[in-house]
N, C-alpha and C positions, 0 to 999 in steps of 0.2 A: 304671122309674127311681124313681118315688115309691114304691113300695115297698119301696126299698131305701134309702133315707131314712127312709123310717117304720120299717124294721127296726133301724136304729142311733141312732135317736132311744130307739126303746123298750129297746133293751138299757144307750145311756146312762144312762138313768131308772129302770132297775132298780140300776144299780151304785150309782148315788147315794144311790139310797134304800134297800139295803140296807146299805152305808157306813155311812150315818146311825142305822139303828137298831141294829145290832151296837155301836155308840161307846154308843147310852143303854143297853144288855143290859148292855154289860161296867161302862160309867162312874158308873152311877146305883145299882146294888148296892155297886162298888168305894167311891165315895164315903161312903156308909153304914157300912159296914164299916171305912174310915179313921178315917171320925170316933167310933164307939164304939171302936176300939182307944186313940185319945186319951186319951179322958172314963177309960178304965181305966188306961192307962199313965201320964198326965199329971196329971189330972183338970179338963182342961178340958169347958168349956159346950159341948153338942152343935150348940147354935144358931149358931156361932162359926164 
């Protein structure tokens, strides 16, 4: 029985934590990329 708690504890803990870095892969380049299309399209401050 504790094994099978421990097995859906650890597959939780994989979901989550891969969740969470796929969000920084896509939202941390994404981000970057929004804001220099900005500074050229608009010409706002990148620090903004």
């Amino acid at each position: 029985m504790n094994q099978i708690v421990a097995m859906i504890m650890l597959v939780f803990m994989a979901v989550v934590g891969g969740g969470s870095t796929i969000a920084m892969v896509i939202g941390i380049p994404g981000m970057i990329i929004w804001k220099i299309y900005r500074k050229i399209r608009y010409g706002y401050k990148l620090t903004d």
